[in-house]
C-alpha positions in Angstrom: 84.1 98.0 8.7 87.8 97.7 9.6 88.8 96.1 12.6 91.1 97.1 15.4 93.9 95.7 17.0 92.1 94.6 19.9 89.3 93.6 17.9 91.3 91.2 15.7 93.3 89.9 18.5 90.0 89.1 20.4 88.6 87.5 17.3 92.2 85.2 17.2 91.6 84.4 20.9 87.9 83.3 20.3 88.7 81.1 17.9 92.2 79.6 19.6 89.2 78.7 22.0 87.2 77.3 19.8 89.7 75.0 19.0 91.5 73.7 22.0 89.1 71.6 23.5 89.1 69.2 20.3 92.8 69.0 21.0 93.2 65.4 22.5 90.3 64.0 20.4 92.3 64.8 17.5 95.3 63.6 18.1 93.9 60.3 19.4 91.8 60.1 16.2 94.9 59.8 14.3 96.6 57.7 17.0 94.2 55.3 16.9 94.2 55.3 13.2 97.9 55.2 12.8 97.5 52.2 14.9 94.9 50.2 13.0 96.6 50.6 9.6 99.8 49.4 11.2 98.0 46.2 12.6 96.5 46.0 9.1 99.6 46.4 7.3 101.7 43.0 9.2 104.8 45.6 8.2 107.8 43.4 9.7 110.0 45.8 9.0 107.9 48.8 11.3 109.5 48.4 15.0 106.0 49.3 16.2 104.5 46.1 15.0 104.8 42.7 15.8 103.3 40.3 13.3 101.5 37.0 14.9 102.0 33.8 14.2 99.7 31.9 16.2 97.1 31.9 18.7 98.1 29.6 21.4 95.6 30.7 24.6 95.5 30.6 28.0 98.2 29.1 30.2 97.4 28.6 33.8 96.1 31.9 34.2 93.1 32.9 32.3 93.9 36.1 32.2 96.9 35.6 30.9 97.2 35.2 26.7 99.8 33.8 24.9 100.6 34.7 21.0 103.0 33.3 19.2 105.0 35.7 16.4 106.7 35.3 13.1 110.6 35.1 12.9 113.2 38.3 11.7 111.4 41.4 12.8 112.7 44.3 13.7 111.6 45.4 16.9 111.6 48.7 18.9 113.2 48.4 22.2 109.6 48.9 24.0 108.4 45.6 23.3 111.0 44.1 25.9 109.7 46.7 28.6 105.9 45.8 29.5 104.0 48.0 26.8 100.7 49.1 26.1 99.6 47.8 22.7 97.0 47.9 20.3 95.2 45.1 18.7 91.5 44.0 17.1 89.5 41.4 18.0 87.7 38.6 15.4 84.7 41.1 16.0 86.7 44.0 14.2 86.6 45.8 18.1 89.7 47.8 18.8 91.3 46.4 22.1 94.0 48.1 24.1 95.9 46.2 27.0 99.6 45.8 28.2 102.0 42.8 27.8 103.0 40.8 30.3 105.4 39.0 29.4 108.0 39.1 25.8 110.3 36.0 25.5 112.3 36.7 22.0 113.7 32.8 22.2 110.6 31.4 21.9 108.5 33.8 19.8 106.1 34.1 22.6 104.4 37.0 24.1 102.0 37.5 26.3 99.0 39.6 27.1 96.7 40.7 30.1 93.5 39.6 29.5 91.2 41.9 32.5 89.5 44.6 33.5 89.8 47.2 35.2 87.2 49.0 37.2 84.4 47.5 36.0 85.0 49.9 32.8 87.0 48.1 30.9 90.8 48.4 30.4 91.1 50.6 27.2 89.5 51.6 24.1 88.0 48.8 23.2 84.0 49.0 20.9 82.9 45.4 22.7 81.6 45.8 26.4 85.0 44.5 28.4 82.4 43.5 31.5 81.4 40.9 29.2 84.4 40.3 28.0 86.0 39.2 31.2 83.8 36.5 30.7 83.9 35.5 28.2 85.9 32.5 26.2 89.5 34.5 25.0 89.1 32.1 22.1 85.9 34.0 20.6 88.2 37.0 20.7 91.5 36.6 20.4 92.0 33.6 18.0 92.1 35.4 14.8 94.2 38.3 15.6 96.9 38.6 13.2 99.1 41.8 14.8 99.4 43.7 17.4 101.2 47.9 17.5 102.6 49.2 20.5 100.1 51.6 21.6 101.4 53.8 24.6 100.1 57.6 23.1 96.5 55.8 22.7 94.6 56.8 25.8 91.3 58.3 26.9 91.5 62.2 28.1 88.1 62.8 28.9 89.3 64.3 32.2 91.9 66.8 30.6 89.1 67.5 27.8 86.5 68.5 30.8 88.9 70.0 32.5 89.8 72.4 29.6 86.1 73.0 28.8 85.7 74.1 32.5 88.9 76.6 31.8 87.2 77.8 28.1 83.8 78.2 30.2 85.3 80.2 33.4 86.9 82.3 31.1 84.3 83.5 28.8 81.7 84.0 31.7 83.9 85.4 34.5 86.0 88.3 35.2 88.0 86.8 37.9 91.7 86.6 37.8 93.6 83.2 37.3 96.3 82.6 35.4 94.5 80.5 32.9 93.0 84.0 31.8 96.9 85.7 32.1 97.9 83.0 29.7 95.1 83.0 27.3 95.5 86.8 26.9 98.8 86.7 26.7 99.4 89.5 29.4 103.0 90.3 30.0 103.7 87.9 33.8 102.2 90.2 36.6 104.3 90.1 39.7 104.4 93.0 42.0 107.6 95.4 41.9 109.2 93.2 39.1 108.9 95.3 35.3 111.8 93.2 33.8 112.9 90.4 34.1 116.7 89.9 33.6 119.8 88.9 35.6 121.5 91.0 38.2 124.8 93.3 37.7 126.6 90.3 38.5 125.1 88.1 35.7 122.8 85.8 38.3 119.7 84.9 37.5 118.7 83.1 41.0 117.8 86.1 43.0 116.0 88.7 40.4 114.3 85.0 39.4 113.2 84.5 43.0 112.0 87.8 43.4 109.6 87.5 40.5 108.4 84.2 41.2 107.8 85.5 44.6 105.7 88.9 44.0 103.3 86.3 41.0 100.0 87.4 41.7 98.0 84.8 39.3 100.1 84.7 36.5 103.4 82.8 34.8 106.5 83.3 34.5 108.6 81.6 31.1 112.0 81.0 31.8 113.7 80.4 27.9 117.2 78.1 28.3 119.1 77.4 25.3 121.3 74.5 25.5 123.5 74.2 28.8 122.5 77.4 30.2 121.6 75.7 33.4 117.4 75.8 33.3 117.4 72.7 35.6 119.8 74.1 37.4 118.1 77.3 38.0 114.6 75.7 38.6 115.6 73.2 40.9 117.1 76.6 43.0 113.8 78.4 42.8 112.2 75.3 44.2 114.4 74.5 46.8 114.4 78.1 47.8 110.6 78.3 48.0 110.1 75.5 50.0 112.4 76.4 52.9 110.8 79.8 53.6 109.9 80.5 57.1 106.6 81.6 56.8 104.3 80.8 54.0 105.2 77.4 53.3 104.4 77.6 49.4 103.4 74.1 47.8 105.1 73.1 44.9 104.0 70.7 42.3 107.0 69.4 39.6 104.7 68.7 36.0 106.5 67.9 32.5 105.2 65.4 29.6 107.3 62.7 31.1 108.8 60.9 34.1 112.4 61.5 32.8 111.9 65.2 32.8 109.8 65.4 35.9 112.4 63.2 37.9 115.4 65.1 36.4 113.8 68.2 38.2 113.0 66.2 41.3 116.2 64.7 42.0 117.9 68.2 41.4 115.7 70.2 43.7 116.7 67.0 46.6 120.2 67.6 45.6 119.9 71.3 46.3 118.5 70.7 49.7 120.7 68.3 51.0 123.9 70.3 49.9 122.5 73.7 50.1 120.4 74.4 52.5 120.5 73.6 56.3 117.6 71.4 55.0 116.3 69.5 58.5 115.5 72.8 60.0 114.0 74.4 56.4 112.2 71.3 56.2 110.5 70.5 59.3 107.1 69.4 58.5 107.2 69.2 55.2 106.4 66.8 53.3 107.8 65.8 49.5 106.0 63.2 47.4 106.8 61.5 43.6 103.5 60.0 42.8 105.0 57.7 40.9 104.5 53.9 41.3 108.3 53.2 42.4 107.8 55.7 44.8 110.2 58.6 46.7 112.5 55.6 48.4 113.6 54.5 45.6 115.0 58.2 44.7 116.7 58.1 48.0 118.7 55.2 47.9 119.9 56.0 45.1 122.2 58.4 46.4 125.2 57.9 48.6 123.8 60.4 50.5 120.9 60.0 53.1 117.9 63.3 53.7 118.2 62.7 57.5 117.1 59.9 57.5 114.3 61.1 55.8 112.3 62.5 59.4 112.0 65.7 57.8 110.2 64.6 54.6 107.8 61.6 56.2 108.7 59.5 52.6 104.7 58.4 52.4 105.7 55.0 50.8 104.1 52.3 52.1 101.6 54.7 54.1 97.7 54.2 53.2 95.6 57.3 52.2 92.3 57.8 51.7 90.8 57.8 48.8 87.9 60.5 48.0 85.7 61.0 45.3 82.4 62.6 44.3 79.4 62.0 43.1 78.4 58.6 41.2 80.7 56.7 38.8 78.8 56.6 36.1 81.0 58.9 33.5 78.8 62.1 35.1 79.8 64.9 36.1 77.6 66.7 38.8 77.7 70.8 39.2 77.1 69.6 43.4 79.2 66.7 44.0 78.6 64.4 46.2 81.7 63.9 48.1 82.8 60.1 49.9 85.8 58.9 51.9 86.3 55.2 50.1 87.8 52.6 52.0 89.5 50.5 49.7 89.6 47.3 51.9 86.2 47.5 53.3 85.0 48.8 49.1 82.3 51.0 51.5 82.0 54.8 50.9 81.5 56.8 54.0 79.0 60.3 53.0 81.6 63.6 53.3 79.1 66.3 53.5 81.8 69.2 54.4 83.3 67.6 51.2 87.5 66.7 51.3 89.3 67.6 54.0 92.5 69.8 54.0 95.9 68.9 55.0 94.3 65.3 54.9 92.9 64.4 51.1 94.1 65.0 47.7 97.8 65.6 48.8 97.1 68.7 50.2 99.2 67.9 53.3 102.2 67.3 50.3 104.6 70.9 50.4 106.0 69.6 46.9 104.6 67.3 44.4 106.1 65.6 41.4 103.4 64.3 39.2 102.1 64.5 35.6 99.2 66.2 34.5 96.8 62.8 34.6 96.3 63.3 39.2 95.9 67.3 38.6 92.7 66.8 36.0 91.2 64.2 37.6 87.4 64.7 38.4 87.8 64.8 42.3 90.8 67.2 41.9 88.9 69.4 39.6 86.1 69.4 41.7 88.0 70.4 44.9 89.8 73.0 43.5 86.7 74.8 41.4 84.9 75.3 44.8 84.0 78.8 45.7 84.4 78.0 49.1 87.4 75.2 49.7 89.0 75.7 46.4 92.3 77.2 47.5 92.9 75.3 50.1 93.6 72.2 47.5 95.3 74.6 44.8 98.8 75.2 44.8 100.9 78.0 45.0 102.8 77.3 41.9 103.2 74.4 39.3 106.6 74.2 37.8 106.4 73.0 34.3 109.7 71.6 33.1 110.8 70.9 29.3 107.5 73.4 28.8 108.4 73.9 24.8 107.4 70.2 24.4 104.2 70.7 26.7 100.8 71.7 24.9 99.2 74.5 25.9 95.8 72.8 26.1 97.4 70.7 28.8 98.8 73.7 30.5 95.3 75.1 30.6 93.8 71.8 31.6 96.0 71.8 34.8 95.8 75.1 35.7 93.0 75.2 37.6 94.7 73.4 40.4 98.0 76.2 41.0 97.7 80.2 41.4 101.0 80.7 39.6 102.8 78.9 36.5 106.2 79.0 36.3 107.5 77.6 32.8 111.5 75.9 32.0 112.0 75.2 28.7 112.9 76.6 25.1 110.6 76.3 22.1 113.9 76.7 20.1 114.9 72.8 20.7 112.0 69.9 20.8 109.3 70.6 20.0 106.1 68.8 21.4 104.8 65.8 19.4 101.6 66.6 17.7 100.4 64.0 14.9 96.5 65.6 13.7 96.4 69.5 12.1 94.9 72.0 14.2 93.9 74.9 13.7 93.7 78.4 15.7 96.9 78.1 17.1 95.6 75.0 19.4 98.2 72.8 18.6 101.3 75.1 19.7 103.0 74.5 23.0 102.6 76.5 25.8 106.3 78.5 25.0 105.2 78.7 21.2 102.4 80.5 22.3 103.2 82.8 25.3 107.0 84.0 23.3 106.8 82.6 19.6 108.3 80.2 17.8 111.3 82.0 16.5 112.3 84.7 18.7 114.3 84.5 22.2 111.9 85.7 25.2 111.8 89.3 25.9 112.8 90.7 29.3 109.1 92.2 29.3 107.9 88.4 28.9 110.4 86.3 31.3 113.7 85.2 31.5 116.2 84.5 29.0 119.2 82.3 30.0 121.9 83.8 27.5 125.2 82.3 28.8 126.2 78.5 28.5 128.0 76.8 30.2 128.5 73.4 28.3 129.9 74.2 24.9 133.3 75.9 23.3 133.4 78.9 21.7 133.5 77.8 18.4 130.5 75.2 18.7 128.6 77.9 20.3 129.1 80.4 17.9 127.1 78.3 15.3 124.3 77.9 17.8 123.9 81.3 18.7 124.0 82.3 14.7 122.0 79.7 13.4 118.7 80.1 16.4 119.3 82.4 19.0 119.6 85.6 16.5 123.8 85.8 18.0 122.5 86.5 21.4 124.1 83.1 23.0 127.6 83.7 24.6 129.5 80.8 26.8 131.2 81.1 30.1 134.7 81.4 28.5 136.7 80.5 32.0 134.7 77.3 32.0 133.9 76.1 28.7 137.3 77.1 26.5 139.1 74.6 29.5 137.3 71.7 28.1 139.6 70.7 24.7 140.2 67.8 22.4 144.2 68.0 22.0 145.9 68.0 18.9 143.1 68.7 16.3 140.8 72.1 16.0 137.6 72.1 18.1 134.3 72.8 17.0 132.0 71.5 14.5 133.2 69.6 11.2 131.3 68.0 8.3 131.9 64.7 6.2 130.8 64.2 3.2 129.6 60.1 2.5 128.4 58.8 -1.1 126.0 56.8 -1.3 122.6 56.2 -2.7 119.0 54.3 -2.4 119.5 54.9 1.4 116.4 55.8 3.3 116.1 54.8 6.9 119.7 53.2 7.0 123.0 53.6 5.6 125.8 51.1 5.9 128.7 53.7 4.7 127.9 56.4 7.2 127.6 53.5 9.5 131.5 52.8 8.9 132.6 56.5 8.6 131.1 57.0 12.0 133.1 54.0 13.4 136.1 56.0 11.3 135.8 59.4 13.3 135.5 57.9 16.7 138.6 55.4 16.0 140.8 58.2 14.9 139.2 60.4 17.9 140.0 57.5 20.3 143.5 58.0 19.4 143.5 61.9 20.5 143.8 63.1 24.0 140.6 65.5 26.1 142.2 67.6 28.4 139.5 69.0 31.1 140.2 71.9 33.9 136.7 73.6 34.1 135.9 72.3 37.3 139.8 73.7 39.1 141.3 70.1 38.2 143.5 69.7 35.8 142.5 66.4 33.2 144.2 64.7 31.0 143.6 61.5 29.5 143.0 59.5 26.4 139.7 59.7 24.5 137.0 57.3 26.0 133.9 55.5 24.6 132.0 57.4 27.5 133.0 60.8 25.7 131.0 60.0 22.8 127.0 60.6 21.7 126.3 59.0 18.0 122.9 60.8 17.1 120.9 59.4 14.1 117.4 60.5 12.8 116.0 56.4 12.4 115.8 53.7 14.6 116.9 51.2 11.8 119.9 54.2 11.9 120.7 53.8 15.5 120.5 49.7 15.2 123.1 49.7 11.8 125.4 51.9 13.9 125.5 49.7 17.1 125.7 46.8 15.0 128.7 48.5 13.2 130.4 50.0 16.3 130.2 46.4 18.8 131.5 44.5 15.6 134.6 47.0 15.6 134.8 46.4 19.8 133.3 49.9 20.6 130.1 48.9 22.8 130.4 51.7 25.5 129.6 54.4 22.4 126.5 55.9 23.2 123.9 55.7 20.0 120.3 57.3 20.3 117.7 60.0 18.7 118.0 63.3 19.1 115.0 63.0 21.1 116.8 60.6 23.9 119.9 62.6 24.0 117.9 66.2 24.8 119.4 67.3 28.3 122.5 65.3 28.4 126.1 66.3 27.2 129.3 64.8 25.6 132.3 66.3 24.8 132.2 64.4 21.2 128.9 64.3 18.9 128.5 62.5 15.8 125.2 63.1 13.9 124.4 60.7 11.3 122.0 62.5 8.0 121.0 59.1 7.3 119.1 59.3 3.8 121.3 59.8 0.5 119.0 62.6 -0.6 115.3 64.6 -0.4 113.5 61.8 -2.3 115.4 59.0 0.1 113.6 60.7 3.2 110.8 58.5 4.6 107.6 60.0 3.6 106.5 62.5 5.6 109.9 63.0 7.4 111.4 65.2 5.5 110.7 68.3 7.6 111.8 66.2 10.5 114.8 65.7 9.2 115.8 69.0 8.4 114.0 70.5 11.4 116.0 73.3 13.1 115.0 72.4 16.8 116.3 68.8 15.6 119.9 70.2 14.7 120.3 72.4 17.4 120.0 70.5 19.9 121.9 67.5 17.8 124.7 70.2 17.7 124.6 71.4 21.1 125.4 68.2 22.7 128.9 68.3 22.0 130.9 70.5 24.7 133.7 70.3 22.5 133.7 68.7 19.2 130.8 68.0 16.6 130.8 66.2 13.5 127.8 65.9 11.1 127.9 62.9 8.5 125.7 63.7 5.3 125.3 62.3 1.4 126.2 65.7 -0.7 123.6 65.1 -2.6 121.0 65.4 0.7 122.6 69.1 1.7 122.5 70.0 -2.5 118.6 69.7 -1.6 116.0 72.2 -3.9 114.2 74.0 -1.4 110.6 74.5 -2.3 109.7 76.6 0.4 111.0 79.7 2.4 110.7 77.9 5.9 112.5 75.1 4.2 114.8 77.3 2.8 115.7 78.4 6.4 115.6 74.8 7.5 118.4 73.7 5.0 120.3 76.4 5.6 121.1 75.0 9.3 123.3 72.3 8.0 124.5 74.0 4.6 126.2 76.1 6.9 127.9 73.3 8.3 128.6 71.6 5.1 130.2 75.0 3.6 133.1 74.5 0.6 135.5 77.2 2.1 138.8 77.7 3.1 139.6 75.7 6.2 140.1 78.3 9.3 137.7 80.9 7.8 134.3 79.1 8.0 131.9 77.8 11.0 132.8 74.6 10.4 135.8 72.3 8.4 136.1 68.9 6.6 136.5 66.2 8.7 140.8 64.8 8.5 140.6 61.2 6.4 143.6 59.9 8.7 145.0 59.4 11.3 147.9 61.3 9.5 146.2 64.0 8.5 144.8 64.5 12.0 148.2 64.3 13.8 150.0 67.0 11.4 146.9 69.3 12.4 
């Protein structure tokens, strides 16, 4: 019997479903694994690992340990910032806890030796009530490494919370957007058919409109690099919360506290400066759950909300706390709702259940949190109630960076809003996923709503086509190479940022050398080459009505590199040359910033150089696009010859490689995307 369509579609959806709920077990399965052969490898030369030396105990403070570890290893930067890590006990028990203390002089380091809850502070196979009793010797004296850790964590509450989602909709007809997603129904919002800019190329109002008129659906908004998405968001949220009348709330969700403050802190800027915010404001109140707290957001500004009466900053204010039921890793279908008094450690019977406007933030107009407070069991519970449920839901959940977010957590969560409305682009980062899964349950929720490969259509959400960070000529290569030459730029404010005295735009040069994998000391020193001769040249800036011009600073440069041992051989190379302000990072920590300069180190001399299992990292095209499209002005890319003369074995890496061959193109200078980078300072000047 042939199939249909519908039929086949249906079948596809069934067994996306199938699939999504094993999500987070998978991908801790091979966390947790990655992390034992790590601990069981003492690698000194993985950052991720520190080797022990010796067991030394406990100082004053039981529950603190102290390890001492071996000399020369290289270290990732975490380890000097409080991390969790990973580590096995003499009983072969996996253990997960934080440090407390790393002092590099004296090759000690220190962990927290507790427990939390009564449950126990991790993953660990031994009971940890006993083992807060118990002698840290029996344990701990034999453990010979310890792996940072931070991605291994329990998500039994986003697994439930899923299951409820898969559940609801196969049994149920009612409308949410959890089923709007799931079918992958074009966004439903009343009056609105496409979704595009207005005759006068703004995307703020036609936006607002739509998010307005959702009726239990999503919205993706698609910006490619510097095409304002945060800009745009943080204008839809500002604008939504100073309505007269329905006093929406807001909640700010991405896959990390950079992202979901970079959203926060522009939405605050966009009330303060646009808005006559203490009237718009006026009993509302705006909460980061985050341990530093809102103050801390405040002061940083030389600016003051005023005096923050309008947003009644919680810090320092005591709420209750209210859960359900039993803790005793239940879940019942009729919770028991109590009011728990942390102080007093008595719970107080809620019959009527939580209250609203009093528990569970739902006196909070706009909410900046990640995903762990909207799946939690008393959250999921309040919100599934036939009878309270809205009251606790909000009107819509703003997911930022949302082509790095999975789309089993941006089912998981949306039981708590009526409306999703997704920044991001699928086209740059992609969200991390380690284990293989099948059914499509391992895409992002942008991979899976407007593909992988193709720009959003106006039927589907927005696309942000014009940028306003990078000159023509570097944006002519990103609009080729991944947006199918449907990116332009905002020539009277892009073209007036310019590097005198040498052609803008992107630039290769070619390095030989070989046996480099992780590291390479020659592209090291050509890097430190460029910016020297750049640091000679002159940037010349008017796009904001001023005119600019100055010498070339440290400040104006990103150095991207693929490795961490990479990015430590280039600072080494740069602060031995005097050139400490240089900026060097991943692609990954550079995603949302800007420079007029980028320098993107290859790294590995050729295909069989690349660490295993890397190589389609290396060559990804969301890696080099938004390595590229960084630079406002001027990008070079640094490469063996032999790495770009790559065989490609497959058609996707075919299409992959032909990202930077483009760059790397022998043709005449002037006619191509790109051109070879000048050797002198001579060469440069005569340009």
């Amino acid at each position: 019997m042939e199939l249909d369509e519908n039929k086949i579609k249906e079948i596809e959806r069934l067994k996306l479903l199938f699939h999504l709920p094993e999500f987070w077990e998978k991908e801790y399965a091979v966390t947790h694994m990655e992390a034992l052969r790590a601990i069981e490898s003492k690698d000194r030369n993985a950052d991720t690992v520190l080797v022990v030396d010796r067991y030394v105990g406990a100082g004053e403070n039981p529950e603190k340990i102290i390890f001492k570890f071996v000399e020369n290893q290289k270290l990732a930067a975490k380890w000097f910032s409080s991390p969790t890590v990973f580590l096995v006990l003499n009983d072969g028990s996996p253990y997960r806890t934080s440090l407390s203390n790393f002092n590099r002089e004296k090759r000690e380091v220190t962990i927290k030796w507790t427990v939390k809850d009564g449950n126990g502070d991790g993953d660990s196979g031994t009971n940890q009530t006993d083992l807060e009793l118990a002698d840290p010797d029996l344990y701990l004296s034999g453990v010979g490494a310890m792996s940072l850790s931070d991605n291994v964590r329990d998500r039994r509450d986003h697994s439930r919370s899923l299951l409820n989602i898969v559940n609801d909709y196969l049994n149920d007809d009612v409308p949410s957007v959890a089923r709007e997603i799931i079918n992958n129904n074009a966004p439903r919002a009343v009056g609105v058919n496409h979704f595009c800019a207005n005759d006068k190329g703004d995307f703020i109002e036609p936006a607002l409109k739509a998010v307005e008129n959702l009726e239990r659906s999503y919205l993706p908004i698609q910006g490619p690099p510097g095409t304002g998405k945060t800009f745009l968001g943080s204008h839809l949220v500002s604008r939504l919360l100073s309505e007269d009348t329905n006093k929406p709330r807001i909640a700010i969700v991405a896959q990390s506290w950079e992202a979901i403050n970079n959203l926060f802190e522009a939405t605050i800027d966009r009330l303060v400066e646009d808005l006559d915010a203490e009237s718009k404001l006026k009993n509302r109140e705006i909460l980061l759950l985050h341990r530093k707290g809102p103050k801390k957001i405040f002061k940083q500004r030389n600016k003051s909300l005023f005096s923050l009466d309008a947003t009644k900053t919680p810090n320092g204010e005591k709420r209750r706390k209210i859960k359900f039921g039993k803790n005793d890793d239940t879940e019942s279908t009729e919770p028991e709702w109590f009011y728990t008094d942390p102080e007093a450690e008595i719970n107080v019977s809620l019959p009527d259940g939580p209250e609203k406007g009093i528990d569970l933030y739902s006196d909070v107009h706009l909410l900046a949190t990640t995903s762990w407070f909207l799946v939690n069991s008393e959250m999921r519970e309040a919100c599934r109630s036939d009878s309270y449920g809205d009251d606790f839901k909000f009107d819509y959940i703003f997911i930022d960076e949302a082509g790095q977010y999975s789309l089993a957590e941006a089912l998981a969560i949306s039981h708590t809003t009526k409306n999703i409305v997704l920044l991001g682009d699928p086209k740059q980062l992609p969200q991390v996923v380690k284990a293989s899964h099948e059914g499509g349950a391992g895409l992002s929720i942008m991979e899976y709503l407007i593909g992988k490969d193709k720009n959003v259509d106006s039927s589907k959400g927005f696309y942000l086509d014009t940028t306003w960070r990078m000159r023509e000529e570097v944006t002519t290569y990103i609009s080729e190479q991944f947006y199918d030459h449907d990116l332009d730029w905002k020539k009277e404010i892009c073209n007036k940022r310019e590097i005198l005295g040498i052609r803008n735009g992107l630039y290769f040069s070619e390095v030989e050398h070989e046996e480099c994998s992780r590291s390479s000391k020659m592209e090291a020193e050509k890097v430190v080459e460029i910016v020297e001769d750049l640091l000679t040249m002159t940037f010349k800036d008017s796009s904001d009505g001023k005119d600019i011009e100055r010498k070339v600073a440290e400040s104006d440069f990103m150095v991207v590199a693929p490795f961490n041992e990479q990015l430590g051989m280039l600072t080494s190379e740069l602060m031995s040359e005097g050139h400490s302000g240089v900026r060097v990072g991943t692609v990954d920590k550079f995603q949302g910033q800007e420079a007029p300069i980028v320098i993107y180190s290859l790294t590995s001399s050729n295909k069989e150089e690349i660490p295993a299992g890397r190589t389609d990292f290396l060559f990804m095209p969301n890696r080099t696009n938004v390595a590229a499209s960084r630079a406002q002005c001027l990008a070079v890319v640094v490469g063996a010859k032999d790495l770009i003369d790559t065989q490609p074995k497959t058609i996707p890496e075919m299409e992959a490689l032909n990202n930077l061959c483009r760059v790397f193109q022998d043709v005449e200078e002037g006619k191509g995307i790109s051109g070879e980078w000048p050797v002198t300072n001579s060469v440069i000047q005569s340009t």
